[in-house]
C-alpha positions in Angstrom: -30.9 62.4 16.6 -31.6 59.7 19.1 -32.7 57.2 16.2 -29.8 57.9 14.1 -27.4 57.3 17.5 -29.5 54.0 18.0 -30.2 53.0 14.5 -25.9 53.4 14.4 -25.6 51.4 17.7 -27.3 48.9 15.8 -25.9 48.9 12.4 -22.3 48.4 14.6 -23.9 45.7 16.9 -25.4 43.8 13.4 -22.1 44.5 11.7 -20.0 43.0 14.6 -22.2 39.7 15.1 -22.1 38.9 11.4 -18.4 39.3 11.4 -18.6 37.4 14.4 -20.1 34.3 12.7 -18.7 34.6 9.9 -14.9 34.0 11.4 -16.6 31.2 13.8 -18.1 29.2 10.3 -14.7 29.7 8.9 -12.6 28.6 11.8 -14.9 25.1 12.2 -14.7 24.5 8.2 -11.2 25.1 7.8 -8.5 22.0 9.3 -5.5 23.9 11.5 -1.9 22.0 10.4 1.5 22.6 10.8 3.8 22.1 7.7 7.7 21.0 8.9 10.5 21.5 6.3 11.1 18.4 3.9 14.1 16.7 4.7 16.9 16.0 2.1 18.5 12.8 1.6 20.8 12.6 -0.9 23.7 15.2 -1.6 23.0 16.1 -5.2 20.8 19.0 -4.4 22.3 22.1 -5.4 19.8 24.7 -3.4 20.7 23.2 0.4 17.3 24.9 1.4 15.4 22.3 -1.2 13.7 20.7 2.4 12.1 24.6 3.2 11.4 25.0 -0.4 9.1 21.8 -0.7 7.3 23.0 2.2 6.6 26.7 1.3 4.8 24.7 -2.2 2.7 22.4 0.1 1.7 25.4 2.3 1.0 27.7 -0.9 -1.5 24.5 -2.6 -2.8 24.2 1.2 -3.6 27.2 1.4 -5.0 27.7 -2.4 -7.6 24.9 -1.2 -9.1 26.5 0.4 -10.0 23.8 3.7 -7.2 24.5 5.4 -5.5 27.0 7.8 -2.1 26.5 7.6 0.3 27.8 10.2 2.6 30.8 9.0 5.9 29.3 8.2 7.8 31.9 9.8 6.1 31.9 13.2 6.6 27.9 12.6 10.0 28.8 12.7 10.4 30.6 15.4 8.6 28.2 17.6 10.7 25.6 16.4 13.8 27.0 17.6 12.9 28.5 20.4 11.5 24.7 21.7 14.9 23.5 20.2 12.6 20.7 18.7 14.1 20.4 14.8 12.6 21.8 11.9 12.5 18.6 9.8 10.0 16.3 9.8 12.2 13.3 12.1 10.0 14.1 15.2 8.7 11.7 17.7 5.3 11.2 20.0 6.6 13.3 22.6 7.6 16.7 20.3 4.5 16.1 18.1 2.8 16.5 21.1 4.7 19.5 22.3 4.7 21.3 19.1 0.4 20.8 18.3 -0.3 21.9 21.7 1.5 24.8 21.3 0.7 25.6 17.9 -3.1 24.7 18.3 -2.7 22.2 15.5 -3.9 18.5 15.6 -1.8 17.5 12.2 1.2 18.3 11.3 2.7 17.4 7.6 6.2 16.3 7.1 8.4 14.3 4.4 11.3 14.0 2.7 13.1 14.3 -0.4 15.0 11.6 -2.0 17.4 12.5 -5.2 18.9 9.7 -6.5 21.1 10.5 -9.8 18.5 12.1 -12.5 15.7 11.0 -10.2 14.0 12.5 -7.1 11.1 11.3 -5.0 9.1 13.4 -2.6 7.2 11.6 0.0 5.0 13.2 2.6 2.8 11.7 5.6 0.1 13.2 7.9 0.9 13.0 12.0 -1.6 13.3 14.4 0.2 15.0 17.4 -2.1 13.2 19.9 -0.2 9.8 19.0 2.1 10.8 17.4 0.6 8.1 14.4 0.9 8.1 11.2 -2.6 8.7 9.5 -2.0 8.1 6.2 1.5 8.4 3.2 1.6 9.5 -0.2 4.9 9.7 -2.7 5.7 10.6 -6.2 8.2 10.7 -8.5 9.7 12.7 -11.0 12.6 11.8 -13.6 14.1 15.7 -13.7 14.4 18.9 -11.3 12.4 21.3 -13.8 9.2 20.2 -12.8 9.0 19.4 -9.4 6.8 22.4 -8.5 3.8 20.5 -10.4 4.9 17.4 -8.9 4.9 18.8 -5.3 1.2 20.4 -6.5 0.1 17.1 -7.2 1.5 15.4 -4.2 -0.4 17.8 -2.1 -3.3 17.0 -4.1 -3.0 13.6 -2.9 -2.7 14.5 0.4 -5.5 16.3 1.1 -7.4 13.6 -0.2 -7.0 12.1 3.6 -9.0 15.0 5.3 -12.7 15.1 5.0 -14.7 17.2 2.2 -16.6 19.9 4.3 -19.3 22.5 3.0 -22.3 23.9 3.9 -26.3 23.2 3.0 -26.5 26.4 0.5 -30.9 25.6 -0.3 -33.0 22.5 0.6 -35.6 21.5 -1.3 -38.0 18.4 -0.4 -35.9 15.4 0.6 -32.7 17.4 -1.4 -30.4 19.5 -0.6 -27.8 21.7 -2.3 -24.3 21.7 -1.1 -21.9 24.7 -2.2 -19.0 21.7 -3.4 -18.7 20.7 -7.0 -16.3 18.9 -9.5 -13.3 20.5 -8.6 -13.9 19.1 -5.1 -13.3 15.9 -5.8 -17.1 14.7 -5.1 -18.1 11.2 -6.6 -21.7 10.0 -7.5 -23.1 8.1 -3.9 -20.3 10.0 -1.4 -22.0 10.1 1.6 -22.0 13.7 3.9 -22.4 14.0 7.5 -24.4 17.1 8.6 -24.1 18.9 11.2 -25.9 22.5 12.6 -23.7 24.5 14.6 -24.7 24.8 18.7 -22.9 26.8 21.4 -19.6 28.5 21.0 -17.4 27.6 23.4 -15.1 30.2 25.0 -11.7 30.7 27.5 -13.0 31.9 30.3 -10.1 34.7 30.7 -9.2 34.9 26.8 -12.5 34.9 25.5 -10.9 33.0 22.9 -13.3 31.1 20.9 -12.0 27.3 21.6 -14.6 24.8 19.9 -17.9 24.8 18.2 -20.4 22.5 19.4 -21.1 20.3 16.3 -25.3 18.9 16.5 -25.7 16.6 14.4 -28.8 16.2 12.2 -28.9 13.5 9.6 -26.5 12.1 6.6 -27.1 13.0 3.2 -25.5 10.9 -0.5 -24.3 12.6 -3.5 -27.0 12.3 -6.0 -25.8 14.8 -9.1 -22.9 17.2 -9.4 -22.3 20.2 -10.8 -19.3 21.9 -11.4 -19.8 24.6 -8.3 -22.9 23.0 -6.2 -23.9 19.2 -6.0 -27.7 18.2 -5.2 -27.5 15.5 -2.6 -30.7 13.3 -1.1 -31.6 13.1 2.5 -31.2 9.5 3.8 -31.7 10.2 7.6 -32.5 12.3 9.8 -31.8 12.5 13.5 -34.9 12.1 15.8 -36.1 15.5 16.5 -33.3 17.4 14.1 -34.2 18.8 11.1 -31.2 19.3 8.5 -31.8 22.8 7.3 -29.9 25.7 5.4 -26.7 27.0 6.4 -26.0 23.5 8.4 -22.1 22.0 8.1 -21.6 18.7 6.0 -18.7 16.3 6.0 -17.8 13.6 4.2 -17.8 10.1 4.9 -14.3 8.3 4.6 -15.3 4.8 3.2 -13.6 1.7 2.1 -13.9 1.1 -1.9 -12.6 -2.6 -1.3 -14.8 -4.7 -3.5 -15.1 -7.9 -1.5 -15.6 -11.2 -4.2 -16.8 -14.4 -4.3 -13.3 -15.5 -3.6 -11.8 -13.3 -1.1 -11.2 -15.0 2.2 -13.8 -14.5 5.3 -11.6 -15.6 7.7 -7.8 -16.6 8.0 -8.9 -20.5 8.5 -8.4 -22.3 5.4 -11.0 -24.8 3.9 -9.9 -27.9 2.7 -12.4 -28.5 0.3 -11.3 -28.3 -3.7 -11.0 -25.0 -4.6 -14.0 -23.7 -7.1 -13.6 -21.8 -9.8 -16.0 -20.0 -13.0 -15.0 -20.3 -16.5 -14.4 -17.2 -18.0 -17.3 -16.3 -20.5 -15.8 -16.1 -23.7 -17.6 -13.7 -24.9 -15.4 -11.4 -23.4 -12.3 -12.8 -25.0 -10.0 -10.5 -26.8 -10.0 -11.1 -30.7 -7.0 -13.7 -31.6 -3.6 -12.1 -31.7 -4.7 -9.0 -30.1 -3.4 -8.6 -26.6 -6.2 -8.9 -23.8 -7.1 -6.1 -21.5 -5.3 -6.4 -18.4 -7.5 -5.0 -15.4 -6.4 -5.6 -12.3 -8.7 -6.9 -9.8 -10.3 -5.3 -7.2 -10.0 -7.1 -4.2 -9.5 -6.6 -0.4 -6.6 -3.6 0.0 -4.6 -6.2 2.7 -2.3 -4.1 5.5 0.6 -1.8 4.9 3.4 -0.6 7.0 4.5 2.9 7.0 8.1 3.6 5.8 10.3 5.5 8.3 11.7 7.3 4.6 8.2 8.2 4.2 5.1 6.2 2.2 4.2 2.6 2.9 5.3 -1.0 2.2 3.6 -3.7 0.1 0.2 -4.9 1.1 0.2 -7.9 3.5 -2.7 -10.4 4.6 -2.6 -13.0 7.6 -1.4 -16.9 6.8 -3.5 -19.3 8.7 -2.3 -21.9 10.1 -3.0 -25.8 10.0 -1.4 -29.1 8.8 -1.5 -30.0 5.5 0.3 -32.7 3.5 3.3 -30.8 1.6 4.6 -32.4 -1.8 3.9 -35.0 -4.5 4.7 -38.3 -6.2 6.4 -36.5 -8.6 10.4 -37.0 -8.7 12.0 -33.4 -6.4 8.5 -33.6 -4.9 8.4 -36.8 -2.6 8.2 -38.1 -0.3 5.3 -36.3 0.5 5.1 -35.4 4.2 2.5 -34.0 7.0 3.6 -30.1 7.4 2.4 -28.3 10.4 1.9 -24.2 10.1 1.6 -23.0 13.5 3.4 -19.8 13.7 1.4 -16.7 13.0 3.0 -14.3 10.1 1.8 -12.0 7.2 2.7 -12.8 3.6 2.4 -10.0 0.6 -0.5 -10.5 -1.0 1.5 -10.1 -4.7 4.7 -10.3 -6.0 7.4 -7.2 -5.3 7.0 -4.6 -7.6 9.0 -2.2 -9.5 7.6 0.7 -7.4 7.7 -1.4 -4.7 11.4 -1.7 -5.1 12.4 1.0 -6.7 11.5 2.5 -3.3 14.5 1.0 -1.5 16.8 1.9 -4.5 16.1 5.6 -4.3 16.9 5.8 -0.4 20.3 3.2 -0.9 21.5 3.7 -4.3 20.9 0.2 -4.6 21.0 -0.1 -8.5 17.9 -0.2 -10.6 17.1 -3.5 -11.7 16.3 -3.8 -15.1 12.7 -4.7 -16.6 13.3 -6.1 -20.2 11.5 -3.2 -22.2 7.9 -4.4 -20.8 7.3 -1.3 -18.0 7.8 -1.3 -14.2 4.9 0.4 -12.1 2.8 -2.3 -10.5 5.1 -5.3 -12.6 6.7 -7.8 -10.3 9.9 -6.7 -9.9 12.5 -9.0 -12.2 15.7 -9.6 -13.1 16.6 -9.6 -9.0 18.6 -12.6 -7.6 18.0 -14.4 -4.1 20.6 -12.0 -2.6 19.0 -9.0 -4.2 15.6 -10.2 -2.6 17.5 -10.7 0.8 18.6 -6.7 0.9 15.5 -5.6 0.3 14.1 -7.9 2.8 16.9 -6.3 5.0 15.8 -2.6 4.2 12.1 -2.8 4.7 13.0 -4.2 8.2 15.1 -1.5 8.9 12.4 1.0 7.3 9.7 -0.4 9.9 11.5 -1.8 12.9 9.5 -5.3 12.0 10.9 -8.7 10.5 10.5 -9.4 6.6 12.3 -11.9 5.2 11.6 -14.5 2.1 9.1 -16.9 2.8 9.9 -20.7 4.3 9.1 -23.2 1.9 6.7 -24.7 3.5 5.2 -21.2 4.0 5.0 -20.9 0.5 3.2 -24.3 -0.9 0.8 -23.6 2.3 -0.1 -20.2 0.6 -0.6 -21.6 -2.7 -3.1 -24.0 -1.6 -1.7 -27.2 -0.5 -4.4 -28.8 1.8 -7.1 -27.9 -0.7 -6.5 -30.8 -2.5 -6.4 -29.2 -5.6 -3.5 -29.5 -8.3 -3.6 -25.4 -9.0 -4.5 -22.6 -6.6 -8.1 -22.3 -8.5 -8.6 -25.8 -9.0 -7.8 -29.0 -10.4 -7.6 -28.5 -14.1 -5.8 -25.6 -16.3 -8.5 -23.3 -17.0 -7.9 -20.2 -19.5 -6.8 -16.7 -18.2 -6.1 -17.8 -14.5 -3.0 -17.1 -15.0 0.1 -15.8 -16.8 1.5 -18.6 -18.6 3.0 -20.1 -21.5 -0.2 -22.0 -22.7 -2.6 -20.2 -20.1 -4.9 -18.5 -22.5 -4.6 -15.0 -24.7 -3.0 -13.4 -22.0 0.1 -15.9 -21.7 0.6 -15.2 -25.3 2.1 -11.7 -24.9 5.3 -13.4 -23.3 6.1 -11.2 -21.2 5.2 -10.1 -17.4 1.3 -8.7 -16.3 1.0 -6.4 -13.2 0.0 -7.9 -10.2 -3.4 -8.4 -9.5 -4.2 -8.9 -13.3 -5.9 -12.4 -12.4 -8.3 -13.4 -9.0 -6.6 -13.7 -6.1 -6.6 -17.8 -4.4 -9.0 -18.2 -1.2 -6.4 -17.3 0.9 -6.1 -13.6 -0.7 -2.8 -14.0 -2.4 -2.1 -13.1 -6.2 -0.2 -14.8 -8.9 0.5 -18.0 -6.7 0.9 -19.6 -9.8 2.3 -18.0 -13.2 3.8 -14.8 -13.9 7.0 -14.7 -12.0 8.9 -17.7 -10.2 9.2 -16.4 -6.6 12.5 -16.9 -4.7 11.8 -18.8 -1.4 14.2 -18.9 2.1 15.5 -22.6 1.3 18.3 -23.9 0.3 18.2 -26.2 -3.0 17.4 -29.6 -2.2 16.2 -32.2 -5.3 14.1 -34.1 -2.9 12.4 -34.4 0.5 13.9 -36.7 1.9 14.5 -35.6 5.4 12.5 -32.1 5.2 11.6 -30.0 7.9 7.6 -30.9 8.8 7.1 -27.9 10.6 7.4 -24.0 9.8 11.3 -23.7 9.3 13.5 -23.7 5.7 15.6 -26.3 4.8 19.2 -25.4 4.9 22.7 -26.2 4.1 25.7 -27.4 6.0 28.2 -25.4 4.0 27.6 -22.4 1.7 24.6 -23.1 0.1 25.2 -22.2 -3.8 21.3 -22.8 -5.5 18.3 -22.0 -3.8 14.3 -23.1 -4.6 12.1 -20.7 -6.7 8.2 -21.6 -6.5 4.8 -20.9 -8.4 5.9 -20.8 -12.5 6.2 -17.8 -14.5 5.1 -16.4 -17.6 7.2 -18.7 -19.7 6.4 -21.6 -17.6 4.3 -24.8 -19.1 1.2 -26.3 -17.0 3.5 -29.0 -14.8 5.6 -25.9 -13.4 1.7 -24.1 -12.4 0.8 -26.4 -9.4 0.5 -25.8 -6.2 3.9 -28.0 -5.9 6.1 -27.7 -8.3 9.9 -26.6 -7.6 13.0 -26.0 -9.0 16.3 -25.0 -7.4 19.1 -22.1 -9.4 21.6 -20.2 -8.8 21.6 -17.5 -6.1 23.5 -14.9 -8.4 20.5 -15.8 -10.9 19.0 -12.7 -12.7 16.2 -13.2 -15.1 13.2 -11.8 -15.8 11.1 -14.4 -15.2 11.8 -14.4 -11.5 10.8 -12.0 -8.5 9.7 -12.6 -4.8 7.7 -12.0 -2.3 8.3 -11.7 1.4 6.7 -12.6 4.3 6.5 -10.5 7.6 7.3 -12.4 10.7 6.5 -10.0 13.7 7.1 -12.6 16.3 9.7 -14.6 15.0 13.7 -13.2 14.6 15.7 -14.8 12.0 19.6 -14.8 11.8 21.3 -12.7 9.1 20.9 -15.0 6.2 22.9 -12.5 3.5 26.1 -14.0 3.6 24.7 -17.7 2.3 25.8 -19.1 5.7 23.4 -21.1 7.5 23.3 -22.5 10.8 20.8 -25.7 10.8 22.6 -29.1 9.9 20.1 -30.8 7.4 20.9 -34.5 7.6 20.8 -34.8 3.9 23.9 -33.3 2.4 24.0 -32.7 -1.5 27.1 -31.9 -3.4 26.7 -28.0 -4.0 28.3 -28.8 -7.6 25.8 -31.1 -8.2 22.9 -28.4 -8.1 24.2 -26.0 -10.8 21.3 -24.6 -12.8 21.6 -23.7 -16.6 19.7 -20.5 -18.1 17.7 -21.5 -21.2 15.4 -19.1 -23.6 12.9 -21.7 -21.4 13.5 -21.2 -18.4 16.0 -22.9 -15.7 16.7 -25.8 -16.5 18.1 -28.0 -13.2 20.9 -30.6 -14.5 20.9 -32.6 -11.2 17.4 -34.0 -11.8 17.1 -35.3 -15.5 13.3 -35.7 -14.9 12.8 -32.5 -14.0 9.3 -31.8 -12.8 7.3 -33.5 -15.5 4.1 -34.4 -14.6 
């Protein structure tokens, strides 16, 4: 009787610890967040309760994941209200803060949910409630209402693409081990783990709440071969006296897949040696007549700002600074004159895109522009005039509390290259498939727009400098430079400046519109699809609401504004003030 009251003692005491470490394995795998409802922007939503919708779909794929311990939305709820803090996702350092440390959360999720006509866009970000930070922003799209369950599933998808794989050794095996993740985890060949073993469990004194795990770690293991439940993964370290064994935690490594070239810049100083460049085997041309493969290069990912609507802006890099000699002996090109850059600011690294821009039509109702049949995406946005540019330029300022605005002119020529001493931002003859072009090679001959990043980026980091798109600069039209600014300011108009300059070529452009100074001046009203922008953010510098075509600096040079009317040929603009044009 004794052993069976014993052998029962034990039973319950064996019963009770595994359950024990069971629940303690599963509360350090799984990540604690908060999910806030979605808020609505837009009034076209005919289920007001869309916002709460959206987030009962993330919560459910959360959930499904298995990762993740999600906090019931109800309780949520509740503890909104009762802190009076807002159920939406427009919450600041301080009730981030507030709301983790009472829910016991470090991340929260939030978004919102554009509808625009036919057309809604969900976009959701990832808040760490220590900072109050945004970690990380993800947004789709989706043309009609009927499936936006998938869409929101996919989104989420996304999303937890931010937050670390984590699994357990399930067998080891000489310098392997097997993992219990596979295929449908999202591994990839050479992802790198983190393992840990598990050390003391750390409790409330009073509560006896089980507050943290201590986390040893033991060594670092690399994806070797995957299956579709396990992956076998090689030991590449181990931690002096640590052994990484069965039943130990892994975690994966977050790394950068930015593929650094031969061209991307090592610092933001610019060389002024002649640019180099590689002619393009051509063995790897396309067939003629057949379109070539556009693959966009992979280069450094540049900075992005988060969008207070939710995802991030275009990708910017640093513009050195220097002096450089700006213009050319060509007719609107001289004279040429000394340029100083002095003024730290961040230009895009590509031209505007559709998604880019369809991003600020979706929250305004801005209209769509147009794209000529030949796909949007990660296409430079076309068929946008100077003022268009300018209310973007406006918006994404608004969106992230930080200056953008078009770039100067002599921002522009400084970030195609001038001071290289090179005639094109790769060098100082036309080679084949450098750019997008009319003449450029068998790319040039699809006459029509490539997405950004299709060609190398020039040693400063910037794409499609030259070709592609004519990029609306800050400046007033001017057909010469006689009188220029030689600093870091644009060159303005003492009425109401009519034309403006466009830079760099675009896809219908000949070789004397591809170099590094070549200019033309058009219309402001101007909408064609060979010409987009790009903007530059200026933290440090504010600039005076330029929108209206008013300008305040008196250039000394004053041009008739009749006298700078621009034609629209099948060509491209064609500037009747300056019957030379830029022929070179």
């Amino acid at each position: 009787m004794a052993i069976r009251k014993i052998s029962g003692a034990f039973l319950t005491f064996a019963l009770a610890f595994i359950i024990f470490t069971t629940s303690c394995y599963a509360d350090f795998k799984k990540t604690k967040i908060a999910v806030l409802d979605f808020e609505l922007r837009g009034d076209s939503f005919t289920t007001k309760d869309m916002g709460g919708i959206v987030a009962e779909w993330f919560t459910t794929t959360l959930v499904q994941d298995g990762r993740f311990e999600v906090v019931e939305r109800a309780l949520l709820r509740k503890i909104v209200e009762e802190q009076k803090l807002g159920m939406t996702g427009l919450i600041d350092e301080n009730s981030s803060a507030q709301l983790g440390k009472i829910l016991g959360v470090k991340t929260i999720i939030s978004g919102s949910v554009l509808q625009f006509q036919e057309t809604i866009e969900v976009n959701a970000r990832i808040i760490n409630v220590n900072t109050g930070s945004i970690v990380a922003a993800e947004n789709i799209r989706s043309n009609t209402n009927e499936n936006l369950k998938k869409v929101i599933e996919l989104l989420t998808s996304r999303i937890v693409k931010n937050f670390p794989l984590t699994g357990y050794v399930v067998k080891k095996r000489g310098d392997s081990v097997l993992i219990d993740l596979g295929a449908d985890s999202g591994l990839q060949l050479g992802l790198e783990f983190i393992v840990f073993k598990e050390g003391e469990v750390i409790k409330h004194p009073k509560t006896g709440e089980v507050l943290e795990v201590e986390q040893i770690h033991t060594g670092k293991i690399e994806i070797a071969e995957i299956g579709t439940n396990t992956a076998t993964a090689k030991i590449i370290d181990e931690e002096p006296g640590q052994k990484i064994a069965y039943g130990q935690l892994v975690q994966s490594v977050r790394t950068s897949q930015a593929v650094i070239e031969k061209n991307e810049p090592q610092s933001s100083s610019r060389s002024n040696t002649e640019i180099a460049s590689e002619q393009p085997d051509p063995k790897n041309a396309p067939e003629e007549g057949q379109p070539a493969d556009l693959t966009q290069e992979e280069g450094p990912a540049g900075e992005r700002d988060n969008l207070a609507s939710g995802g991030q802006g275009p990708p910017f890099l640093p513009l050195s600074t220097g002096t450089y000699m700006m213009g050319s002996k060509n007719f609107s090109e001289k004279p040429a004159h000394y340029v100083k850059i002095e003024k730290p600011v961040q230009m895009m690294m590509t031209e505007v895109t559709f998604d880019d821009f369809e991003k600020f039509c979706l929250e305004t109702g801005f209209p769509f522009p147009d794209d000529s049949r030949w796909g949007k995406k990660d296409r430079p946005v076309i068929n946008v005039s100077w003022h268009d540019a300018q209310a973007y330029a406006k918006w994404l300022t608004a969106q992230t509390g930080i200056l953008y605005r078009l770039p100067f002119e002599t921002e522009w020529e400084w970030a195609a290259g001038a001071g290289s001493g090179a005639k094109f931002s790769w060098g100082n003859s036309l080679i084949p498939d450098m750019a997008n072009c009319n003449g450029c090679g068998i790319i040039g001959k699809t006459q029509q727009t490539s997405p950004v990043r299709s060609f190398k980026a020039n040693t400063s980091g910037f794409y499609d400098m030259a070709g592609n798109v004519w990029e609306w600069v800050q400046d007033c039209w001017v057909e010469n430079y006689v009188n220029a600014p030689g600093d870091q300011s644009p060159r303005e108009y003492s009425g109401k400046c009519g034309n403006y300059t466009i830079r760099g070529g675009g896809w219908n452009s000949k070789e004397r519109q591809l170099t590094v100074t070549s200019r033309l001046g058009v219309w402001a009203e101007t909408k064609s699809n060979y010409i987009g922008f790009r903007l530059v953010r200026d933290q440090n510098n504010l600039l005076q609401d330029t929108s209206s075509g008013k300008d305040t600096i008196q250039p000394t040079v004053a041009e008739n504004n009749s006298a700078n009317k621009t034609e629209m040929t099948s060509g491209g603009p064609k500037l009747h003030s300056s019957p030379s044009g830029n022929d070179k």
